[in-house]
Structure formats: C-alpha cells, structure tokens
C-alpha atoms as one frame of an Amber mdcrd trajectory, in Angstrom:
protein
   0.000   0.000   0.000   1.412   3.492  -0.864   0.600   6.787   0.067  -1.311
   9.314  -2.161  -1.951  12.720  -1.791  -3.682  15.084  -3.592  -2.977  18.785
  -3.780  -1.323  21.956  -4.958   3.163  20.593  -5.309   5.017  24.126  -4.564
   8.673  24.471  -2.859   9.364  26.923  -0.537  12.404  28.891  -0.519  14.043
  29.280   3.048  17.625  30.325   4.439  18.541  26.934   4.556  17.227  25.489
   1.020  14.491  24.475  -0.753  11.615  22.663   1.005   9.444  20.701  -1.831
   5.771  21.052  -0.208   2.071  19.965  -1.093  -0.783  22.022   0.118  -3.908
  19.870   0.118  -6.994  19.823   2.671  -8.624  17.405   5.331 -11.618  17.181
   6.294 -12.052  20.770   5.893  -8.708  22.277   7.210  -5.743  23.367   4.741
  -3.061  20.990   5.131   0.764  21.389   4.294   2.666  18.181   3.298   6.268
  18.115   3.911   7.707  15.088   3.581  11.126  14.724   6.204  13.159  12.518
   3.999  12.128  13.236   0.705  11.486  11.514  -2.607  14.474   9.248  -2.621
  14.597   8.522   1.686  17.339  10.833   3.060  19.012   9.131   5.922  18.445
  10.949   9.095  21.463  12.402   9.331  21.000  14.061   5.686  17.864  15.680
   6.133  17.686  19.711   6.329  15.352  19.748   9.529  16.154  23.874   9.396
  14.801  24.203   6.494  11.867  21.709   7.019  10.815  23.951  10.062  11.622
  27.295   8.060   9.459  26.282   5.234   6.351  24.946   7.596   6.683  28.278
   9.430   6.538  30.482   6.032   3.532  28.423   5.054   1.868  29.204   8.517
   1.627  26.000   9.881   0.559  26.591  13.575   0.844  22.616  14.604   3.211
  20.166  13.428   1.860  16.148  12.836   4.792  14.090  12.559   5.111  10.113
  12.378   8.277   7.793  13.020   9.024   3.980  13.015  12.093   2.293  14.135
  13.447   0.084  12.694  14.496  -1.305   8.631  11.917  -1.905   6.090  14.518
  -4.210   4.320  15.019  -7.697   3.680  16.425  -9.676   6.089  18.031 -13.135
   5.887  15.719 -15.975   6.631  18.278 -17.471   9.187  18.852 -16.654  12.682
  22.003 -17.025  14.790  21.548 -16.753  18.766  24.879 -16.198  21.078  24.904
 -17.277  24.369  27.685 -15.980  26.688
C-alpha cells in the first residue's frame, strides 16, 4: 500500500534550502505536506530539519503532525544465529 496525496506541489524557498511542499486539505482544514526525507529517503542524518521547520513556518503551519518507526523496512536473511555468553 502506498501513500497518495492530492494537492497543490510548490517548494518553498528558506535560508537553509528548498523545502518541496504539497498544500492539500482534510476534512475541511488546509493541510501542508512536507515530507522529512524526501522523494528518494534521506538518511536521518542528511535531512535539512532547518529548512523543514523554516518552510512549515513560512507556510503558517501553527501545529506540526509528525510520524516515526524504528526500525528497517529491508530484507532480512531468513536465518537466525543466537549467542549465548
């Protein structure tokens, strides 16, 4: 299952760099989509949370939603090797 969103694509200029953005609404209420890692999954240490925050503050976002999972979403060997000490 992937994630679609419908809306307005913009980027927003900030001092830190360009934020790619989509404005779109729920259920009623204008909603800015910035996604933290971008199109092609910045590791965490990569991502420009400066200019994430810049560009949700220029767009007047006055609450922040934000989602995280630990953990790797890739494929892992079928085996597994326990150590006791």
């Amino acid at each position: 299952m992937g994630f679609c969103l419908e809306g307005m694509a913009d980027e927003i200029e900030t001092p830190y760099g360009k934020v790619p953005v989509a404005f779109t609404r729920m259920k009623g209420q204008r909603v800015v989509f910035i996604s933290r890692h971008g199109d092609g999954h910045l590791p965490p240490h990569k991502v420009n949370y400066r200019a994430i925050i810049s560009a949700a503050k220029k767009c007047g976002a006055e609450q922040v939603i934000s989602t995280n999972a630990v953990g790797s979403m890739s494929s892992h060997p079928k085996w597994l090797h326990i150590f006791a000490d």
